[in-house]
C-alpha positions in Angstrom: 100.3 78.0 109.8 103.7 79.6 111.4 102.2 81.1 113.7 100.7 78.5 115.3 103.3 77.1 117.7 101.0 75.9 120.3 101.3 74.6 123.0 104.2 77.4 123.3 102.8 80.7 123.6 104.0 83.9 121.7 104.7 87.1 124.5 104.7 90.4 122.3 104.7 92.6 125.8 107.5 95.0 125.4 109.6 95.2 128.5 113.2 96.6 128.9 114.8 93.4 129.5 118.7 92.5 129.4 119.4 89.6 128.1 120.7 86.3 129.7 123.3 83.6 128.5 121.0 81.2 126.7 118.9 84.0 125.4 118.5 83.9 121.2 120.3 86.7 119.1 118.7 87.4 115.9 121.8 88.8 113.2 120.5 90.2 110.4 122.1 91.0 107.0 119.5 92.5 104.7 117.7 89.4 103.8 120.2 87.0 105.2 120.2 85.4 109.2 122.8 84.0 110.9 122.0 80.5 112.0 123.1 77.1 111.6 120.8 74.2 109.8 121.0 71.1 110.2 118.7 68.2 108.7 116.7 70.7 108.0 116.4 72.3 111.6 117.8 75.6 112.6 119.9 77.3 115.5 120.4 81.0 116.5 123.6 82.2 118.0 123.2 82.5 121.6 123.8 85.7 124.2 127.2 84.3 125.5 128.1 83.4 122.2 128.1 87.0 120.7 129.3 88.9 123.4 132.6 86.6 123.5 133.3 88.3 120.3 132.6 92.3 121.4 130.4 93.6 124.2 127.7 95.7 122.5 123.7 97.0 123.5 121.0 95.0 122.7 116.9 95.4 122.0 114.4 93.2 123.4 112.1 91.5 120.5 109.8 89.0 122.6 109.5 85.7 124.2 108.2 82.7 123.2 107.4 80.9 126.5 110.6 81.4 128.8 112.8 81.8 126.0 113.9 85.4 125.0 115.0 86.9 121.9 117.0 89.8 121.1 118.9 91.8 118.3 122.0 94.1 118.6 121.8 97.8 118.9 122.9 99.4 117.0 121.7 97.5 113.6 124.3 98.0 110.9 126.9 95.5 112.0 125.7 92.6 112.5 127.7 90.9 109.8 130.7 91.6 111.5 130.0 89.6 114.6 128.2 86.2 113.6 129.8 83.6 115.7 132.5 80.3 114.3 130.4 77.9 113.1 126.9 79.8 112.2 126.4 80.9 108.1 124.3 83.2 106.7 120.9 82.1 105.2 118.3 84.0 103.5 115.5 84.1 106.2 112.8 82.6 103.6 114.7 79.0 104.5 112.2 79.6 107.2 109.2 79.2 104.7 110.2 75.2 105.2 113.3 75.0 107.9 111.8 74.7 111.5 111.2 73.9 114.3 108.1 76.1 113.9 108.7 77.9 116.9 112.0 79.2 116.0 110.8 79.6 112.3 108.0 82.1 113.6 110.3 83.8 115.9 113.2 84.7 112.5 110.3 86.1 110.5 108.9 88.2 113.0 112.1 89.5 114.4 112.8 90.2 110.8 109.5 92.3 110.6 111.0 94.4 113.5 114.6 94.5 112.3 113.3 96.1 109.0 111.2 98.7 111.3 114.0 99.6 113.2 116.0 100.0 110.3 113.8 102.2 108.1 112.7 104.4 110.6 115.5 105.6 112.7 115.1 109.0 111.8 111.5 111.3 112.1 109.3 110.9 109.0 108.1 115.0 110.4 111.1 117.1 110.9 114.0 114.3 109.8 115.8 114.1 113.0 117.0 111.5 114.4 114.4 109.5 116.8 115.2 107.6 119.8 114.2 104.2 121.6 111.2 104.4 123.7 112.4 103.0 127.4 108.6 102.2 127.9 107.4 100.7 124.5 107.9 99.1 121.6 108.5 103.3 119.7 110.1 105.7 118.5 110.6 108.9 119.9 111.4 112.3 118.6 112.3 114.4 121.2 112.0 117.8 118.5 108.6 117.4 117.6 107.2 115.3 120.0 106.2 112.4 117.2 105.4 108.3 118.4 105.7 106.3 115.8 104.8 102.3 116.0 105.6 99.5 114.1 103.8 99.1 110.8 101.4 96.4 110.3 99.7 96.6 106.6 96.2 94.9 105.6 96.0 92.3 103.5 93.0 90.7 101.7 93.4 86.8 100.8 90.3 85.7 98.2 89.1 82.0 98.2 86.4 82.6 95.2 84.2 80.0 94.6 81.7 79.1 91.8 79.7 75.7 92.7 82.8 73.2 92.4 85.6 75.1 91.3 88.0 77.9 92.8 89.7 81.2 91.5 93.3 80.4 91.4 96.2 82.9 90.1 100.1 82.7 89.1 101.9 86.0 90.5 103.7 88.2 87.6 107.3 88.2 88.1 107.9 87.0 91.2 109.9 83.5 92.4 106.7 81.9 93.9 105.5 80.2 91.2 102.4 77.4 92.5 98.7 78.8 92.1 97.7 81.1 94.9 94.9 82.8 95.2 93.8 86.9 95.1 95.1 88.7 97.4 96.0 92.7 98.0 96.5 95.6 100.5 93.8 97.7 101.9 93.5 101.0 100.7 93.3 104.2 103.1 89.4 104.2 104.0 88.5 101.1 102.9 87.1 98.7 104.6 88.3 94.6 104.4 85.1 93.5 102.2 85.5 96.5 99.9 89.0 95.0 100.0 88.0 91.7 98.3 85.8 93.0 96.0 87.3 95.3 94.5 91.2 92.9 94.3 89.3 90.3 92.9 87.8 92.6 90.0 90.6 94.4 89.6 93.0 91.2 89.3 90.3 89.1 86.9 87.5 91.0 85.7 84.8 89.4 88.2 82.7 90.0 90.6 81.8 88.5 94.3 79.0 88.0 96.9 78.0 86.1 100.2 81.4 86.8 101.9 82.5 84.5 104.4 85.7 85.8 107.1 87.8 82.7 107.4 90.6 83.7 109.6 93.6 86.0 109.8 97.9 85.3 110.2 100.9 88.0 110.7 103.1 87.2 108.1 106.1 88.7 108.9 108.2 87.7 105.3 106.2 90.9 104.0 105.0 92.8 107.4 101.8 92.5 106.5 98.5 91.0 108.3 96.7 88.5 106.2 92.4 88.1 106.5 91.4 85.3 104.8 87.7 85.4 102.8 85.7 82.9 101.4 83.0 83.9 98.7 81.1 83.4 95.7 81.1 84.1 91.9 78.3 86.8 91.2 77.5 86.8 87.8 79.9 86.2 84.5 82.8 83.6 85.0 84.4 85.4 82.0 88.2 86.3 83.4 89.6 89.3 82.3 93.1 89.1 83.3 95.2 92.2 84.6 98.4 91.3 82.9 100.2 93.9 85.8 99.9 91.7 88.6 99.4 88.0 87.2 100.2 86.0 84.9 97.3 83.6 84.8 93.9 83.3 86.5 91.7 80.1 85.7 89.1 78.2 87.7 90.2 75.0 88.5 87.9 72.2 89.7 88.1 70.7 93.6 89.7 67.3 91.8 92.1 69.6 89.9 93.8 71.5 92.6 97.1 70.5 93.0 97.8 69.1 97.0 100.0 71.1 99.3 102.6 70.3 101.4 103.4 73.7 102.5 101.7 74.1 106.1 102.7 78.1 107.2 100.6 80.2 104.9 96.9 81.2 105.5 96.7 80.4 101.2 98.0 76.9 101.0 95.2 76.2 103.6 92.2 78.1 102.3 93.3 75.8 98.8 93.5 73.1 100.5 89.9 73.4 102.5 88.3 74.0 99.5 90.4 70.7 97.8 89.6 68.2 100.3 85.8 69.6 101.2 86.2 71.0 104.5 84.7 74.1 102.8 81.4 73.8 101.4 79.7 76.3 98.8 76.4 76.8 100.6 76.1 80.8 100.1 76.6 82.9 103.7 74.4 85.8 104.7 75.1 88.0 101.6 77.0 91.3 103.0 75.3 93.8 100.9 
């Protein structure tokens, strides 16, 4: 998954760094970054590179081993200073451009853009926040409010019934291979009421015996994914919610299509159940 850039290591430690020559800029443009690809590998401008064009402040993002990344301060100009020779992309490129490192690093940096952004100014009294020196915050020095990035829940349903799996077609949207249920937390609910209740809601039935997988940041939608395995409890019967999807069938092991898509925690819970890595033997029911 993109995430999984080992053996480099991801360093989310905030520290008030200043960046060096070599270090990585991140220019963002709403959903556009400024990079060059080539044979389908990508490049971010460097320090030296952006500074020879204006001298400006910049914030620290992370590290990724040695190698720092950063973004201009402030954020609203940063398509006025992308370097000759570097285009503007939409960052979901990233979805299939790598190397995987780098690929991690433009959807995460985009996560924190798009917080920096949006929340310049105090959701309390409206004034205008400032940058923590000590963390990864803001401040507002009227009423004394801290607020941190936002991370949101997300649910991702692998349901099972013997041989076959629950698989959707999102309503509207651009993505359009099978994916599998999937939706946000809601405010005092827990991840397994989570499940549940997404998977009625989206087709009409109901689930048992579930299984935690595993979980991926997912920074293309700020949102933290927890993958579930479970079971069909009762009525197969789909009742589709015509909202949200477009289709929802149960397709057999043989039947699901292969994927050659590696960075999403969906694309591999389809593709354990496909090949058999995931078996149907029921789990310790959670009721």
């Amino acid at each position: 998954m993109i995430h999984e850039i080992f053996p480099k290591t991801y360093n989310v430690e905030y520290k008030e760094n200043r960046p060096a020559p070599d270090d990585s800029v991140l220019l963002f443009d709403g959903e556009n970054v400024c990079c060059r690809v080539a044979d389908n590998e990508a490049v971010l401008p460097k320090f030296n590179e952006i500074t020879a064009i204006q001298p400006m402040e910049f914030i620290y993002l992370f590290s990724i081993d040695e190698h720092r990344f950063f973004t201009p301060w402030p954020l609203d100009k940063h398509r006025d200073i992308g370097p000759h020779g570097y285009d503007w992309q939409e960052f979901t490129i990233f979805r299939t451009t790598g190397p995987r490192d780098l690929a991690f690093a433009v959807v995460t940096a985009k996560q924190l853009y798009q917080w920096y952004r949006e929340r310049r100014y105090c959701g309390c009294c409206g004034n205008e926040a400032e940058l923590s020196k000590t963390e990864r915050a803001y401040e507002c020095k009227t009423c004394g409010i801290v607020e941190y990035p936002k991370i949101s829940p997300v649910v991702i349903v692998a349901v099972t019934h013997g041989e076959n799996l629950l698989v959707t077609r999102y309503k509207n949207r651009p993505y359009r291979r099978y994916a599998l249920v999937a939706g946000f937390s809601e405010i005092g609910e827990s991840l397994e009421d989570t499940v549940k209740r997404e998977v009625f809601e989206e087709t009409g039935v109901r689930v048992k015996n579930l299984r935690y997988y595993k979980s991926q940041p997912w920074g293309f939608t700020s949102t933290l994914l927890a993958g579930f395995y479970c079971e069909l409890d009762g009525s197969p019967d789909i009742v589709l919610d015509e909202d949200e999807l477009s289709e929802a069938v149960w397709l057999k092991r043989e039947d699901i299509p292969p994927s050659d898509l590696n960075i999403a925690l969906t694309a591999e819970m389809m593709e354990m159940f496909r090949t058999g890595r995931v078996t149907t033997t029921p789990g310790v029911d959670d009721q």
